[in-house]
Each structure stands twice: as structure tokens, then as C-alpha cells.
N, C-alpha and C positions, 0 to 999 in steps of 0.2 A: 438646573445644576450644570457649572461647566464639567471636562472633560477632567479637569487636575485634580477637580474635588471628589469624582467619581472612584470609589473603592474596588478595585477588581482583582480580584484571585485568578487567578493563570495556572490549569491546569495541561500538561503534556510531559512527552519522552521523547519519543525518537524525532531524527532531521526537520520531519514535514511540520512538526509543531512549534519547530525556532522559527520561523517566519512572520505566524502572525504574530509572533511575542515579540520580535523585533518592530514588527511594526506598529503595535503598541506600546512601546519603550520610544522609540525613535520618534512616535507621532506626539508625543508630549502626554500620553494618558497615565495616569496614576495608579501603576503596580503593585500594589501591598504586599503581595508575597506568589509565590511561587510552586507549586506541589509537581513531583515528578517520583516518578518509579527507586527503590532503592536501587542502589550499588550491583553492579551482576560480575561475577568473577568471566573471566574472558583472556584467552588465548591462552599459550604451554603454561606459563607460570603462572596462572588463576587469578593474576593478580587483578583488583576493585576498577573495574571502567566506570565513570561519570556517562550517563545519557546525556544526550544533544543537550535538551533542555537545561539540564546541571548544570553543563559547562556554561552556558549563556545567562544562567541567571548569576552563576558565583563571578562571571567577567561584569556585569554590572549591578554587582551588588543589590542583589536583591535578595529578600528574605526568602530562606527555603525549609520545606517540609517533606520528609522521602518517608510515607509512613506504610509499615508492611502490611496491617488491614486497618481500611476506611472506616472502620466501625469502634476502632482503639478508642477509649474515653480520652485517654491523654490527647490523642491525634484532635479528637472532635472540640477539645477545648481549645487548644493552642490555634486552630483555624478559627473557633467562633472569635479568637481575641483579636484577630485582624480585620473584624466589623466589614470585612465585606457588601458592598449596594448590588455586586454582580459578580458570576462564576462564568469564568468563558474555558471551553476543555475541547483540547484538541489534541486527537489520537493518547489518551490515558488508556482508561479503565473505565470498567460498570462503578456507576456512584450508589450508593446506597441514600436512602429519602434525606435521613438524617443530612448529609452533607450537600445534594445538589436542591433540597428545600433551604439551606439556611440564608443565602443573600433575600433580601427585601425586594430585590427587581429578579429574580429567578436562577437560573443557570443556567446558558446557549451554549451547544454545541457545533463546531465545524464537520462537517461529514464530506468525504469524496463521492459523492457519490447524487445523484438527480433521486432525490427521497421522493417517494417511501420504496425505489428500485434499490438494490444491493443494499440493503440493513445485514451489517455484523462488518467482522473483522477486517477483510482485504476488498474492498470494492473495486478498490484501482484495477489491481489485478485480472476479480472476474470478469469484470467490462470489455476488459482489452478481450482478455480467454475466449469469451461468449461473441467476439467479431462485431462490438460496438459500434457503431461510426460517431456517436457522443456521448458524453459523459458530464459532470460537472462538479460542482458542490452547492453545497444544504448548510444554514445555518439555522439550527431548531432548540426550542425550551427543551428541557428535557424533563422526562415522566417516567411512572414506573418500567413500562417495555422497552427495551433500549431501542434506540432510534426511531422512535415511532412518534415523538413530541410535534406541537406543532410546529409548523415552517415560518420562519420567517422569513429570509429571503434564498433566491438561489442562481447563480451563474451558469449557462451552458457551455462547454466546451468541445470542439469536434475532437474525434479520433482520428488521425488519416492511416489508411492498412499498412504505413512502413512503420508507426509508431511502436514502441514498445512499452514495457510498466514503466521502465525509469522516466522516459520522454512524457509521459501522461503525468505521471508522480511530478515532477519538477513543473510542469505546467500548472499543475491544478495548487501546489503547495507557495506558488506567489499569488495567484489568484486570490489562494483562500487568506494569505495574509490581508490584503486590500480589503475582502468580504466582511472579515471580524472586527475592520476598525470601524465601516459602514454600517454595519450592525449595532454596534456601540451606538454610533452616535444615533440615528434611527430610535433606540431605545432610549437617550437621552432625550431626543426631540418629540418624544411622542407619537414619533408617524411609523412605528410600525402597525400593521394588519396581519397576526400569525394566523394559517391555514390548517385547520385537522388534516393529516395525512388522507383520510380516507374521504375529505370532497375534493382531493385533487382532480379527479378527473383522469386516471391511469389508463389507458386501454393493454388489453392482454396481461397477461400472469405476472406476478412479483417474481423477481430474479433474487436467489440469497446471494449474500458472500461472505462466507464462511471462512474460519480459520485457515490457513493452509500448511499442510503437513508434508514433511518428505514423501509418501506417497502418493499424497497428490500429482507431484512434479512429474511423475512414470509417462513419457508417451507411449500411449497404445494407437500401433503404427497400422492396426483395421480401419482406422479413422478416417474420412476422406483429407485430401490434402489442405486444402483450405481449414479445414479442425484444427491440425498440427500445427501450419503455420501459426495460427491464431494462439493457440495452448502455448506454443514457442516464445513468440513475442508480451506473452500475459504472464511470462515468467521471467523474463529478461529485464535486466540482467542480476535480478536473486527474486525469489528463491533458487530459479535455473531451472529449466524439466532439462530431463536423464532419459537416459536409455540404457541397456544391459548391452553391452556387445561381447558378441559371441565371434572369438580366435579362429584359427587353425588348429592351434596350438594353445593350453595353460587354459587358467582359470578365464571367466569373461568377468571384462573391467566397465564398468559403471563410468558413462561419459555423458558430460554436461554438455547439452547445446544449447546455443544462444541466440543465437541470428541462424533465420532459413529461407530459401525461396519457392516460391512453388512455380514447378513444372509437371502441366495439364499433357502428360503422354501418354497413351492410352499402352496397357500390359497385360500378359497374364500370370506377373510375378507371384509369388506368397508374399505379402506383406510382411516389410523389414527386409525382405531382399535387400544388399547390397551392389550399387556398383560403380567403381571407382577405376581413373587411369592409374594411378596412386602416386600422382604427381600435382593434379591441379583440381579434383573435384571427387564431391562425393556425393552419390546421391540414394535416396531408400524408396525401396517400395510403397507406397500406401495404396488403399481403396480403390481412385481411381485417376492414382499418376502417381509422381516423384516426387519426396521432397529433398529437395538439394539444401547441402548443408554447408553455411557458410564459415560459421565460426563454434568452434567449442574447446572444449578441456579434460583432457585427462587425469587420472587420479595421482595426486601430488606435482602436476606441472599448473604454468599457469594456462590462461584462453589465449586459443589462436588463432587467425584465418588458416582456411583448409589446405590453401597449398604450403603455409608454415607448417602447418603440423604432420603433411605427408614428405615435407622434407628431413625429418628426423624420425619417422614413421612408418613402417611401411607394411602396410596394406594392401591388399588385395582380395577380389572378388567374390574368395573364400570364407572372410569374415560377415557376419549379416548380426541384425538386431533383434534381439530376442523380442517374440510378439508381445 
């Protein structure tokens, strides 16, 4: 079968999943339709935002389906009438049997992540978090346990320690466009060889990556420095890790930071010490040295390097980070 005759359903939402739909539109492959996350009210006036995905399939006309559960009869029909040969999903949702058994040649997913390590929601992230040095992507059947399907193939990608999520996220989301057209054809041609998760050959424990929640984001400044940095850059730049600081004066304000450095100087501060010229730096206590803080944000301003924001700021040594 060529590529034009091949029937594929394209599941995704946000940014990292317009890539490889672009590059299966762009590569000449045969899109029948489209499923993406409904409508999400967003900003003051609540008004309906379109996902990445939405916007890209309605600019080139492709058939769309926003349905609010996978198990709907209506949903499950209007899908089965698009005869589907393959389901390829990338960053949606948990599928129910019902929809990712119905293609004839299965349903492959794109995962961030070097499977069977980081299964679940943010892998990007945790990789960075946990002081990675590589990471990749996975494209797997899928089956009832989420991300546990066999492997088809997979790309390694290094982490360097200046990296943050966004810089990993933008790497890994061209990649993984290239991957799922390769995968495609692979499955057209016959030559793939899918691998159980469980004879990969793993050494040491499974890493989760779990959801992440606003208190997630909390640095706890007991951490050695090296943790924080890592936590820091594994959050940058969104969801953001925070910290509580604590004034002189008034309530303590919830500040985002984004970028840090670490300075290995030996102290015998409390952790979350502050100290700052309150001109060009700031640095906190941790464990066992300083993290110097390069850029962050206040609540209701935007993000700034440190010596922006001590120039309309002003700070001093009095203020510290609640542990």
C-alpha cells in the first residue's frame, strides 16, 4: 500500500503535537481526520481557545472531532466512518480499547521520553528535574496500561546541564515529527520488529512522570544545589518553580524563578538565607552552597534578569525564602 492510500486518524492538542501532523500533511500522507481536545475557556473574558492542533487542522482543512468522552456512541461512530488503516496520538489522552483497537494495522503512539523510563504525563520535565544527561522519544502500539505498549522504534537525544524543559521540549518535538513519519512508512514496509517493554534490557528502577501540579513547582531550598538548579531548569519556563519570600515588611509574595546558577560555597547559613547587593545579584542558601538567581517574576509583573528587577526593587538582606 502507498502512503496516499493509507488512512490515518491523528490524534493530539497542544504545540508538541503540530509537528508531526504537519509533517504528515506536508509529507504527502493521507489524513482523514483529525481528534483533538474540546474548546477550554481561557483568559479575563473566558472566551473558547482553539488547541494547537485545532488551529492546524481547521488551516488545512482537515476533518475534525473535539469529543468530551472517548466512549460517546455518537463519537465512536462518526470515528469508525472514517475507515481508519492506523491511529497515530500524540500528547492527547488515555484511549479506551474501543477506539485505539479500531484501525486494522493498530494505534502508535509518540512518547518523550526513552520507554519504558518516565511513563505518564510530563516526561520532558521529569528528565530535565531528575539531572538527565539524555532523554529521547518512543514510538509504541498501544495496549491496555498506558505507555507500556510495545516499542517500535526510538531516538536518543543528550540533555546538556544549561538545558531547560522548553529547549528539550522543542528538540524532542521536531524529532518526534521525523520519527512518526518513519514509523509510518516502517509499518507500511513491513519492517518493523516491536519490543515488549519488559525485554528491553533496563538497568536500575523505573523513573515515573507524573502529572505536575502547582505544588509541585515549590523549591525546597534543604535541597543540595545541584537538585534546585535541576528542579529550576525542569520547570522552565512553565510550569515555573516558586518560592514564598519572606519581606521585611507585608504579606510574603510567591516569586517565580526561571534560570539559576550554581555557586559550590561552602556556609553555615539556614537554608533560604538570602543575600543580595540589591543591585546586580541574588543569591540563597541551600544544603551545601548558593543558588544564584538569575531570572525570575513577580506577582502581576512580567520575568526579568536580576539586576532588572533590583532596579525597580529593592531588596535587601533582610528578606529570605521561606524553607
Amino acid at each position: 500500500m502507498k502512503k496516499e492510500d493509507l488512512r490515518i486518524v491523528y490524534m493530539g492538542t497542544p504545540d508538541f503535537a503540530v509537528e508531526a501532523l504537519r509533517c504528515l500533511v506536508e509529507g504527502g500522507y493521507n489524513v482523514v481526520g483529525v481528534i483533538t481536545m474540546p474548546d477550554k475557556p481561557a483568559g479575563r473574558g473566558h472566551k473558547l481557545q482553539y488547541s494547537p492542533v485545532k488551529q492546524y487542522a481547521l488551516e488545512y482543512n482537515l476533518p475534525l472531532l473535539q469529543p468530551e468522552k472517548l466512549k460517546n456512541e455518537e463519537f465512536v461512530e462518526a470515528l469508525r466512518a472514517w475507515k481508519a488503516d492506523l491511529q497515530i496520538v500524540v500528547a492527547f489522552r488515555m484511549l479506551p480499547e474501543v477506539v485505539w483497537n479500531m484501525p486494522r494495522l493498530g494505534t502508535f503512539n509518540l512518547h518523550a521520553s526513552l520507554l519504558p523510563q518516565y511513563r505518564g504525563a510530563a516526561p520532558i520535565n521529569w528528565a530535565v528535574i531528575n539531572g538527565e544527561t539524555e532523554t529521547g522519544i518512543t514510538t509504541f502500539f498501544l495496549k491496555h496500561e498506558i505507555d507500556t505498549g510495545e516499542v517500535i522504534q526510538q531516538v536518543r537525544v543528550p540533555i546538556a546541564d544549561t538545558d531547560d524543559v522548553g529547549i528539550v521540549h522543542d528538540k524532542l518535538m521536531v524529532l518526534g515529527g521525523k520519527l512518526v513519519t518513519e514509523t509510518v512508512d516502517a509499518i507500511l514496509d513491513g519492517s518493523i520488529h516491536s519490543i515488549p517493554q519488559e525485554e528491553m534490557g533496563v538497568t536500575g528502577e523505573l523513573k515515573p512522570a507524573p502529572k505536575i501540579f502547582k505544588e509541585t513547582c515549590r523549591i525546597d531550598w534543604n535541597q543540595p544545589v545541584k537538585r534546585i538548579y535541576d528542579f529550576v531548569r525542569g520547570l522552565s519556563p512553565y510550569p515555573a518553580a516558586w518560592a514564598e519570600l519572606k519581606l521585611p515588611e507585608g504579606e510574603p509574595v510567591v516569586v517565580k524563578i526561571f534560570q539559576t546558577e550554581k555557586i559550590m560555597t561552602p556556609h553555615s547559613l539556614e537554608p533560604g538565607t538570602l543575600q543580595t547587593d540589591g543591585k546586580t545579584y541574588i543569591r540563597v542558601a541551600a544544603a551545601d552552597g548558593f543558588v544564584g538567581i538569575c531570572a525570575l517574576q513577580l506577582p502581576g509583573k512580567k520575568r526579568l534578569k536580576t539586576d532588572e528587577l533590583l532596579r525597580g526593587f529593592r531588596l535587601t538582606d533582610e528578606a529570605r525564602f521561606v524553607r
